[in-house]
C-alpha positions in Angstrom: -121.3 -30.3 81.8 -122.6 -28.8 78.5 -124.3 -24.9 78.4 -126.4 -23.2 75.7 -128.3 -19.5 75.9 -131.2 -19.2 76.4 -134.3 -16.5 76.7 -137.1 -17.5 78.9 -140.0 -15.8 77.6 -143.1 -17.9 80.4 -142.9 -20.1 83.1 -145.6 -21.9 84.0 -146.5 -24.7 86.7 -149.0 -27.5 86.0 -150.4 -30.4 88.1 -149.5 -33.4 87.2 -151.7 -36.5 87.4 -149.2 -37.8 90.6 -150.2 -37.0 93.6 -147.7 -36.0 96.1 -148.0 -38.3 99.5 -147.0 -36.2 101.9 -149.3 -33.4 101.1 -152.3 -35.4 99.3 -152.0 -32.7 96.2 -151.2 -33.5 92.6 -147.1 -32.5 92.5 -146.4 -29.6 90.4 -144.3 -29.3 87.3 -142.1 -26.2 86.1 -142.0 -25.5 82.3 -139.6 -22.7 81.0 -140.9 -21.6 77.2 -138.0 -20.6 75.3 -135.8 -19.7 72.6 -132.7 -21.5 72.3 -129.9 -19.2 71.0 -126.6 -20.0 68.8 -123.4 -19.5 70.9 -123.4 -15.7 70.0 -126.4 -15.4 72.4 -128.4 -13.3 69.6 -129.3 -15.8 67.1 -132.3 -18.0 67.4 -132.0 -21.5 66.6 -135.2 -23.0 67.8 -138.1 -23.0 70.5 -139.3 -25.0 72.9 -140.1 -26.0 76.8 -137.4 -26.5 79.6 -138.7 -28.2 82.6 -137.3 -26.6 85.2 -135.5 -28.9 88.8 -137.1 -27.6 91.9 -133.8 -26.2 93.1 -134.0 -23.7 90.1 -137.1 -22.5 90.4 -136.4 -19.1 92.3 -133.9 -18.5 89.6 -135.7 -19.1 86.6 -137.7 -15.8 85.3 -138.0 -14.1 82.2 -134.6 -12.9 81.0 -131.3 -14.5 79.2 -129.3 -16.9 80.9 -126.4 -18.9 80.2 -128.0 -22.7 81.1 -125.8 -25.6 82.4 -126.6 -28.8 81.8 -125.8 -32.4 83.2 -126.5 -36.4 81.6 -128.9 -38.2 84.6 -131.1 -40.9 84.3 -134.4 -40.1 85.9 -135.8 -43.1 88.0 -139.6 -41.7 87.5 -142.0 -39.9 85.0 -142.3 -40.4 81.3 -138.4 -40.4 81.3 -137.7 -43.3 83.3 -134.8 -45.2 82.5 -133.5 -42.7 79.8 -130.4 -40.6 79.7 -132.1 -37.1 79.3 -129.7 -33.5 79.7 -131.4 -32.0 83.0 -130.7 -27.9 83.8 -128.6 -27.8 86.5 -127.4 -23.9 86.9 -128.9 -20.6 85.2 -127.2 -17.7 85.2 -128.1 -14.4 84.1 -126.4 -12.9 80.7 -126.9 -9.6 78.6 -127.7 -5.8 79.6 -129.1 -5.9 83.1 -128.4 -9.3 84.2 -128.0 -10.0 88.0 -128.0 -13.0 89.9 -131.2 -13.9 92.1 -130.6 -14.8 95.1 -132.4 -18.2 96.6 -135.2 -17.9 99.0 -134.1 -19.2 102.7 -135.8 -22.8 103.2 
């Protein structure tokens, strides 16, 4: 696993052009628009969008978090087939940071 800081600044949702077939809708994706920070957590190095796994999405808001990361090959989308880092934990960092709590399925 790998990890970097992070500050959210918007997250967003946009329709894709895939329709989901259970639900007849075009799926949704989550976008995180952020500043990548050095290892000291105050320094910017560069900005940029996160997409954001479904299982994160109640934890991703505005804020600093400490981001973990993971290698997968995705076997869909424009990444198909490529070896991509995807966000796999975000935890909060900095002067009020608490944890949020994932809504009940």
């Amino acid at each position: 696993m790998f990890s970097s800081t992070l500050q959210i600044l918007l997250v967003e949702s946009k329709d894709t052009k895939v329709m989901d077939p259970e639900t007849g809708k075009p799926r949704q994706r989550h976008e995180a628009r952020c500043i990548l920070l050095a290892d000291d957590g105050t320094t910017p190095v560069t900005v940029g969008r996160l997409r954001i796994p479904k299982a994160l999405i109640d934890k991703c808001k505005v804020g600093t978090f400490r981001a973990t990361f993971a290698l997968v090959v995705p076997d869909f989308g424009d990444n198909k087939g490529d070896i991509v880092a995807q966000v796999t934990d975000l935890t909060p960092v900095g002067a009020g940071a608490r944890a949020v709590q994932p809504k009940a399925a």
